[in-house]
N, C-alpha and C positions, 0 to 999 in steps of 0.2 A: 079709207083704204078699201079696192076691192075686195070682194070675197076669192079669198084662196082656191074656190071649187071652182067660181068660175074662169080663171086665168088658167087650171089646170086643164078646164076642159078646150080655149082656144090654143092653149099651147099644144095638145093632141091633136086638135083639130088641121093644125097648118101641117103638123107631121107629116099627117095620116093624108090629109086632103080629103078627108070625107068624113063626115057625122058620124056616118055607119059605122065603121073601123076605130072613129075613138070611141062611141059608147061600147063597142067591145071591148075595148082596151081597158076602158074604165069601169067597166061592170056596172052601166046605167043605159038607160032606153036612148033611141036618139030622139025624141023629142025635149028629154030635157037636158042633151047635152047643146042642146038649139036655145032652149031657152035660158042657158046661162051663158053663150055665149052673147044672143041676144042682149042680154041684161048688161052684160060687162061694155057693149058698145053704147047700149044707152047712155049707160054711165059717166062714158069718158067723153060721149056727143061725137064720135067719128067710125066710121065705118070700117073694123079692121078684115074682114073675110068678104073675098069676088064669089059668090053662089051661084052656079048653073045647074042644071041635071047630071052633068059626067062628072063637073069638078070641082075642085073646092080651092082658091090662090088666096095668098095676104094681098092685104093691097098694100101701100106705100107706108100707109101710118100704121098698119097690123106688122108688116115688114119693119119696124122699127121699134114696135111696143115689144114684139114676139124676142127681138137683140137684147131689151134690157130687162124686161120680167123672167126673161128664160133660166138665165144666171142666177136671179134674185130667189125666184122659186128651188131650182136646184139647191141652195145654199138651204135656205130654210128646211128642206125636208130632211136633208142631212143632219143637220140642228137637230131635228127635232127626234131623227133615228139615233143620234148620240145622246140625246139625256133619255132615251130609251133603255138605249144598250147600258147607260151609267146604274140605271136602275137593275139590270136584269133580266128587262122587259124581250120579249118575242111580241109584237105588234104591226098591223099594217098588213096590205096588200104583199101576196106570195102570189109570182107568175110562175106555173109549173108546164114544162113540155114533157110527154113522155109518150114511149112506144106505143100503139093501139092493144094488142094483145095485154104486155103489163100492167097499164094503165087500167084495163076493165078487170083484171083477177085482181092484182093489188090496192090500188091507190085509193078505193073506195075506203075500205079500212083503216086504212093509212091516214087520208085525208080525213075521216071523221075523229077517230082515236085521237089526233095532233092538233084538232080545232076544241077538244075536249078537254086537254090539258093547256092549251095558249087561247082562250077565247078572244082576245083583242086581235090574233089572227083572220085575215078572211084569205080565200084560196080560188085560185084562177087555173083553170086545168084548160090545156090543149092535147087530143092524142094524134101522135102523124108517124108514122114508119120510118119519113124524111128526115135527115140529117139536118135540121133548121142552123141559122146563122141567128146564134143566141144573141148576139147586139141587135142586129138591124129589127130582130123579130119579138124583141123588147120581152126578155123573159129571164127571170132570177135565176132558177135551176130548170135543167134538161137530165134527164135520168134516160142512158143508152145502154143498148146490149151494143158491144162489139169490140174490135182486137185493140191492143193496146194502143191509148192516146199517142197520137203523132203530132196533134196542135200546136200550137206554139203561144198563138193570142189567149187563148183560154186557162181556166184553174181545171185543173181535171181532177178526180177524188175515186180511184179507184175502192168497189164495194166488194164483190166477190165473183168467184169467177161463175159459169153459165154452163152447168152441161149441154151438149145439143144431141140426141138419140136419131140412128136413121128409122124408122116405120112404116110400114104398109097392113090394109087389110088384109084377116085370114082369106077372105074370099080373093081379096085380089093374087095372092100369094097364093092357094088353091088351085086358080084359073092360071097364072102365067110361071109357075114351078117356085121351088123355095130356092134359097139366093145363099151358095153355099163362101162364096169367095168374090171380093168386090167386084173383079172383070166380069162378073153376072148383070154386075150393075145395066154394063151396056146392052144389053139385049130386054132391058128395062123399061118401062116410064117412068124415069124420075122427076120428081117435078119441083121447078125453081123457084126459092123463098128469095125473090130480088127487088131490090126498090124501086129501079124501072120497069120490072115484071116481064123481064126477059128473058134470062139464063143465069143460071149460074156454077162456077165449079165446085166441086167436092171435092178436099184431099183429104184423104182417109190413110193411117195409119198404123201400125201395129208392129212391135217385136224391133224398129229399124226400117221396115220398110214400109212406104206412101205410094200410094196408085190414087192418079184423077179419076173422075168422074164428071161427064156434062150433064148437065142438069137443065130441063125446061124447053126439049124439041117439041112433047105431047102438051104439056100445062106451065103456064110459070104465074105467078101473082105477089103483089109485094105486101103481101100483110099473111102472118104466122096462122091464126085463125082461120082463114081462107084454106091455107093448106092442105094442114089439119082435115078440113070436114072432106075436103079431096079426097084424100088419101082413106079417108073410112071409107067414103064412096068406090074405092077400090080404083081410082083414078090412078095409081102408080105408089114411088117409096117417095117418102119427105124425108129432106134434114130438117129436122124441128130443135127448138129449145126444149128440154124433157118437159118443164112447168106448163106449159104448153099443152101437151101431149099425154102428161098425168094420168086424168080422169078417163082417155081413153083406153090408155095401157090397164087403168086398173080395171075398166068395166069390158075387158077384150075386144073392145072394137078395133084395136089397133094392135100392133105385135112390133116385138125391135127387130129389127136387122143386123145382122153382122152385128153385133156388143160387142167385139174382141177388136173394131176398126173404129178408131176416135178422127173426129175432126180437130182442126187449131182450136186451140179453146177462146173463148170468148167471155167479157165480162161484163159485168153490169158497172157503168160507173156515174160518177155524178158529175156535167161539167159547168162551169160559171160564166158571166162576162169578168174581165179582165178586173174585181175588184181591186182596192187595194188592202181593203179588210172586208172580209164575208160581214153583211150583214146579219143583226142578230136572228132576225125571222132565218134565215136562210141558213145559217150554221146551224137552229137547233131541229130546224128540218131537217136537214140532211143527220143530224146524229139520231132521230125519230126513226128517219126512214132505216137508214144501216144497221138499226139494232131491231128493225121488225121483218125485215129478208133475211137476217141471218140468225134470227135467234128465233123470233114467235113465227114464221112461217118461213123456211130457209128455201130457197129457189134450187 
């Protein structure tokens, strides 16, 4: 029988159609996801992958091997995740996506603390602002800030909710007057925390009543971080997440705005592919993660 690593790596490989992309996927170099695909074709004495520069195709007999090991592999891993889970076991590869800001103040933490207690765990981290398609982009758990789940294909696991504070510097605040009432806003620079790094709106609330605000004519960028050091530069006000904006507030580079006017609120939450039962790595992740944002460093 081949070896399991190498069938795993052609089976990536026809996915992905490049070397590159499955040894990221697989957390190995791509020269040796080359040389066990290599090796699996020696093996069987037929050529299953067409190699160019751009691209990577099955040929006719990798197109027909890739039909019946594909199943046989899926099966087996399952196997072998059930007399895992039978044991109690947390084991195997964890693909984690998450925000770029969260992602660098938390998950370091997170991620060691959780390989500290489950060491037959290993951990795969992506950080993107983007909204990723948790199937096609082959990842166990995604950890987002935003409004409530509207999905439908997805498990969603709401964690806790996200204050967001508005801020600007004193200097900036100094130079262009203090902002007693949100319609101040507009004689503003505010600047836009948008994925496409374009504009965004503000509803702002209080007592019953919500005034907009646009956001992002002077500055817009889609990562929270980016903002942030804006806005100390005196670039204009940010809606920020407070976790965020913390360490500025507390070292005065930064000030709040209107406190007494809230945003919708927003949550952190955990979402899945369409399991039928959470994996064990991936349920005791997420009960890891949700008891160390809410209890040993709370957001």
């Amino acid at each position: 029988m081949n070896d399991l690593s190498q069938i795993r790596a052609f089976l990536t490989v026809a996915q992905l159609h490049s070397f590159v992309a499955a040894a990221r996927q697989l957390s190995m170099t791509p020269p040796s996801v080359t040389r066990a695909v290599s090796a699996l074709e020696e093996s069987l004495g037929v050529q299953l992958l067409l190699r160019t520069t751009r691209h990577v195709s099955l040929t006719s007999a990798g197109a027909i091997y890739a039909a019946r090991v594909g199943p046989l592999l899926a099966d087996f891993e399952m196997a072998a995740e059930e007399v895992r889970e039978q044991q109690g076991e947390a084991a195997g590869l964890l693909r984690i996506n998450a925000p770029m800001s969260l992602g660098l103040q938390i998950l370091p933490d997170v991620a060691s603390g959780f390989r500290q207690e489950y060491p037959d765990t290993s951990i795969s981290i992506s950080l993107t602002d983007r909204l990723i398609d948790i199937v096609s982009d082959h990842v166990d758990l995604a950890i987002r800030i935003s409004q409530a789940p509207r999905e439908k294909s997805t498990i969603w696991r709401k964690i806790c909710r996200v204050n967001r504070v508005l801020v600007a510097s004193p200097g900036y605040l100094a130079a262009f007057g203090s902002i007693q009432k949100p319609e101040d806003l507009h004689a503003h620079a505010c600047l836009a925390y948008d994925a496409g790094a374009l504009s965004e709106t503000w509803e702002l609330s209080n007592a019953g009543r919500t005034h907009k605000v646009r956001a992002g004519k002077t500055v817009a960028g889609n990562n929270g971080e980016l903002i942030a050091r804006l806005a100390e530069n005196g670039e204009g006000v940010a809606l920020l997440p407070h976790f965020i904006v913390e360490p500025a507030l507390a070292d005065q580079r930064l000030e709040m705005v209107l406190p007494g006017w809230e945003p919708p609120p927003l949550w952190l939450n955990l979402y899945y592919p369409p399991y039928e039962k959470l994996p064990m790595r991936v349920k005791t992740f997420s009960d890891f993660f949700e008891d160390y944002v809410t209890r040993v460093r709370p957001l």
